[in-house]
C-alpha positions in Angstrom: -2.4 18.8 -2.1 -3.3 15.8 -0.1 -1.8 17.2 3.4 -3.1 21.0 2.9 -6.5 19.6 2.2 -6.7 17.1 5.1 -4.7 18.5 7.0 -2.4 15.6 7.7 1.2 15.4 7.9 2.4 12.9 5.4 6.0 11.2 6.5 8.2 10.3 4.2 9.8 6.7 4.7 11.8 4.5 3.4 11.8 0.4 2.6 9.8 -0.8 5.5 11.1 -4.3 5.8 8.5 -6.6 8.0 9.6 -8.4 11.3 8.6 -11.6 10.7 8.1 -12.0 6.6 10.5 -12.2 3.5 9.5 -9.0 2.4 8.9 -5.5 2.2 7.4 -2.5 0.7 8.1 1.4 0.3 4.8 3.0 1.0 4.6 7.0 -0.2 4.8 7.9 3.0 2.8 7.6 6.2 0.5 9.6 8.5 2.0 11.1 11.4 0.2 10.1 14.8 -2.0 7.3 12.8 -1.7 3.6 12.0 -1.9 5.0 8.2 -0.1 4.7 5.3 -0.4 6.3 1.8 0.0 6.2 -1.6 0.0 8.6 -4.9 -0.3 8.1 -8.2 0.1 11.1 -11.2 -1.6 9.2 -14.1 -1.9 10.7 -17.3 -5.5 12.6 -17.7 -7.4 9.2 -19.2 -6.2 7.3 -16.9 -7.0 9.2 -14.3 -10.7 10.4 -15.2 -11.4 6.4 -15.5 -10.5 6.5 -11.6 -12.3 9.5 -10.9 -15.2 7.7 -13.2 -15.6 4.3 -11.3 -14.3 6.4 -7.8 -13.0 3.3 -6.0 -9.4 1.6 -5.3 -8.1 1.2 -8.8 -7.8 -2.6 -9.2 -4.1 -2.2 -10.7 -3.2 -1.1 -7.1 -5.5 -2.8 -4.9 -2.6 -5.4 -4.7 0.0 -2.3 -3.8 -2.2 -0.9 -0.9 -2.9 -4.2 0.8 0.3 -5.6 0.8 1.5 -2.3 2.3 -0.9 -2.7 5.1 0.0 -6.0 5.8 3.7 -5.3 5.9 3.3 -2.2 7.9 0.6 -3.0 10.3 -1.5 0.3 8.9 -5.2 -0.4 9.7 -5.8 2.0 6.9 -4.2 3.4 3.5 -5.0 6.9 1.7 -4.8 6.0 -1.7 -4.8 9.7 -3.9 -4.7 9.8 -7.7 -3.7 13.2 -9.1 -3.8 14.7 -12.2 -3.5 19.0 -12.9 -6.5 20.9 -14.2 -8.8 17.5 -12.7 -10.2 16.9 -9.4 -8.0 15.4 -7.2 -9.9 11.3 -5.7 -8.9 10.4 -2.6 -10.0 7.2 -1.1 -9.5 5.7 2.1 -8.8 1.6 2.2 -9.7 0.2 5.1 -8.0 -3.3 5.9 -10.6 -6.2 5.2 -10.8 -10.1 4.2 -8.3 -8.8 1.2 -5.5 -7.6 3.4 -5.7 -10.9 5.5 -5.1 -13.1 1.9 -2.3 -11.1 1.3 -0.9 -11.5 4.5 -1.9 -15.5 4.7 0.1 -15.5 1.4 3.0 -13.3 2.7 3.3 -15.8 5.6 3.2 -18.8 3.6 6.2 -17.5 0.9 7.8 -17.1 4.0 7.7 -20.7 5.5 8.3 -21.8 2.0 11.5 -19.8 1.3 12.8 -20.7 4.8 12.3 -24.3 3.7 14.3 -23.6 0.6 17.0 -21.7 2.3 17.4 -24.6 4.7 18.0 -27.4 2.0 20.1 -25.5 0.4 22.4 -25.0 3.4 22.6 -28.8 4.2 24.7 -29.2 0.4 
């Protein structure tokens, strides 16, 4: 549903590993031509009529999206939450204070695993 009714091509990807930081992520996919990412979720029906209810970034994946923009470099992700017979919410993060945490945090873990790594190699 999401690329007939925006018409945007979705790419599928694998584990996008970052250049610099111990980690990585695998995103849903990714938009073709844009620096945009994107995610989908199939809850069961509650679950997803308490997203379509408070029509925001679920929190239990506000975590998920940001820390796939921060290892991808998207300046955006389309977060969609499906569910058939219910309307479909589709919401579009944009990168903010948020994604810079998680990527202050993602480049901290970093220095502090390298540290690690590095004693442990001098035994």
């Amino acid at each position: 549903t999401f690329e007939w009714e925006t018409e945007k091509t979705v790419i599928q990807t694998g584990f996008a590993k970052h250049n610099e930081w111990a980690a990585g992520c695998s995103p849903d996919g990714l938009i073709a031509g844009e620096p945009v990412g994107y995610e989908n979720k199939s809850p069961l029906p509650h679950t997803h009529l308490k997203y379509l209810f408070e029509n925001k970034l679920p929190d239990a994946y506000k975590v998920q999206v940001h820390f796939s923009m921060a290892i991808t470099g998207a300046q955006a992700w389309w977060f969609q939450s499906f569910c058939p017979g219910l309307p479909t919410l589709r919401i579009l993060v944009e990168r903010d204070d948020y994604t810079c945490l998680v990527e202050q945090g993602l480049a901290q873990f970093t220095q502090q695993l390298e540290a690690a790594q590095s004693k442990l190699t001098t035994y």
